[in-house]
C-alpha positions as CSV (number, residue, x, y, z in Angstrom):
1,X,14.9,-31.1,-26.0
2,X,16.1,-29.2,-28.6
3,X,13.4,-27.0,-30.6
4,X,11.0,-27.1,-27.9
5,X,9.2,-23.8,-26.9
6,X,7.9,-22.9,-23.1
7,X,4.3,-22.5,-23.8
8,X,3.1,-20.8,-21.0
9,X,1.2,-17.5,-21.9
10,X,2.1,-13.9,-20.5
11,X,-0.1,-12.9,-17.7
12,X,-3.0,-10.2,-18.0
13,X,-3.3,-10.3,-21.7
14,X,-7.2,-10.7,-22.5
15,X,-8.4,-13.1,-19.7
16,X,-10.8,-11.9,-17.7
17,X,-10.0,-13.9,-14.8
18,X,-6.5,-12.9,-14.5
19,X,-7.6,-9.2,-13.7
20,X,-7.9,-9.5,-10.7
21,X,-4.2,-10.4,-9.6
22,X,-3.6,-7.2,-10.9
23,X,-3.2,-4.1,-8.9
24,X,-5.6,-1.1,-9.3
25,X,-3.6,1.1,-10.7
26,X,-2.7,-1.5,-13.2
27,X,-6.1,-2.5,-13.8
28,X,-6.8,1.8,-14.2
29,X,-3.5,1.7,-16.7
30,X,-2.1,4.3,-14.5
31,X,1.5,4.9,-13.1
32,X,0.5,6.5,-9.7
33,X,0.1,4.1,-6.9
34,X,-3.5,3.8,-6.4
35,X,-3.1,1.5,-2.8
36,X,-0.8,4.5,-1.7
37,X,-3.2,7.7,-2.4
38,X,-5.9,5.3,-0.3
39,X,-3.7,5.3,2.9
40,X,-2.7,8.6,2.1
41,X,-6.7,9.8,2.3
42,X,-7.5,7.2,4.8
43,X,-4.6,8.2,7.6
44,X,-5.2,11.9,7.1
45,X,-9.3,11.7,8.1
46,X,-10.7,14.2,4.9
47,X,-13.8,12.3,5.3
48,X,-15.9,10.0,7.4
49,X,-16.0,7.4,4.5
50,X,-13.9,6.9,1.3
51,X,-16.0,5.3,-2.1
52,X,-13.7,2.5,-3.5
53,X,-13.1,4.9,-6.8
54,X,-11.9,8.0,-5.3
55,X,-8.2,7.2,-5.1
56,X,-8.5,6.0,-8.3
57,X,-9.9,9.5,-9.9
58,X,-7.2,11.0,-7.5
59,X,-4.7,9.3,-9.5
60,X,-5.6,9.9,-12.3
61,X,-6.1,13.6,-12.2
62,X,-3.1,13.9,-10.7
63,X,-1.2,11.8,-13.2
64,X,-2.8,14.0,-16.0
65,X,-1.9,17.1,-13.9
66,X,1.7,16.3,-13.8
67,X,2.0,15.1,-17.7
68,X,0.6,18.6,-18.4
69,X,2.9,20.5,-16.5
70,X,6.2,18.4,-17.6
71,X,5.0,18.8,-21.2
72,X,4.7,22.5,-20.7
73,X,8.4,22.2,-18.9
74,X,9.4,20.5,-21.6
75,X,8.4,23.1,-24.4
76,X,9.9,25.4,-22.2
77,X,13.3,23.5,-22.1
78,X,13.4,23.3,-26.0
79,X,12.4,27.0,-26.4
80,X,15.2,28.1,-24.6
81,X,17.6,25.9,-25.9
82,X,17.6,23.5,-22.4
83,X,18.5,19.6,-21.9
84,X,17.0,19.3,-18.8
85,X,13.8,20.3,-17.0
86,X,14.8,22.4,-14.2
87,X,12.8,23.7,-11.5
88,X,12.7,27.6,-13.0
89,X,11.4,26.2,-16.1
90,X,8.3,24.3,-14.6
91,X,7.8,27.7,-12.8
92,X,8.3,29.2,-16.1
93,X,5.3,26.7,-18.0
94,X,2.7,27.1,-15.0
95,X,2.3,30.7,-14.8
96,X,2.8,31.1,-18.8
97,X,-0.5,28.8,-18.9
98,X,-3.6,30.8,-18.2
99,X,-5.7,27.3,-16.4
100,X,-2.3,26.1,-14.7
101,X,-1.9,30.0,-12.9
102,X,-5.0,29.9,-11.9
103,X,-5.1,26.8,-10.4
104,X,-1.6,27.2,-8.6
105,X,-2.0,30.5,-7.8
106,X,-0.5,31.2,-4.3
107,X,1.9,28.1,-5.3
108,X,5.3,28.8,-4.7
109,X,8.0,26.4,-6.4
110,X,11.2,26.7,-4.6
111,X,13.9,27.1,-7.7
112,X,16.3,25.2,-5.4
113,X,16.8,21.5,-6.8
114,X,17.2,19.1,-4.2
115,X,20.9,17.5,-3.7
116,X,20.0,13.8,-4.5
117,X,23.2,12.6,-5.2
């Protein structure tokens, strides 16, 4: 019929029982796969047991981690008059940051791109 509307309402937008068809990293509002950082833990044995919430921090810190350093990349690219983040210039953002060269401080970064194409 003409000017009738489908009624049926989004999922996951303010009811409470529809959270729980949604995945954890959706229900943690984060873009790193939560299910996959738990097999990840679980097949490699780091410990004896795993709390529900530890690949959940995982993810998240190492969402944040990577948002930081492609920021930093990113400055980098527009500093040096760069379209695209390239491996020298996330090199370039990590040890010009005094926590980031700390933390990867032995890291090596291969300036080699992969060949995806």
């Amino acid at each position: 019929m003409p000017g009738r509307r489908n009624r049926r309402r989004s999922s996951g937008h303010g009811h409470g029982h529809q959270s729980r068809n949604r995945t954890p990293d959706a229900r943690a509002e984060l873009l790193f796969s939560v299910s996959h950082l738990e097999c990840l833990l679980r097949e490699r044995h780091y410990a004896l047991r795993l709390n529900s919430s530890a690949p959940v921090f995982l993810a998240a810190v190492l969402q944040y981690l990577i948002a930081t350093v492609l920021e930093l990349a990113g400055n980098e690219a527009q500093r040096n008059g760069c379209r695209r983040i390239t491996p020298q210039l996330v090199d370039m953002a990590i040890h010009n940051n005094a926590l980031l060269s700390g933390f990867f401080g032995s890291t090596t970064i291969s300036l080699v791109a992969p060949d995806w194409e």
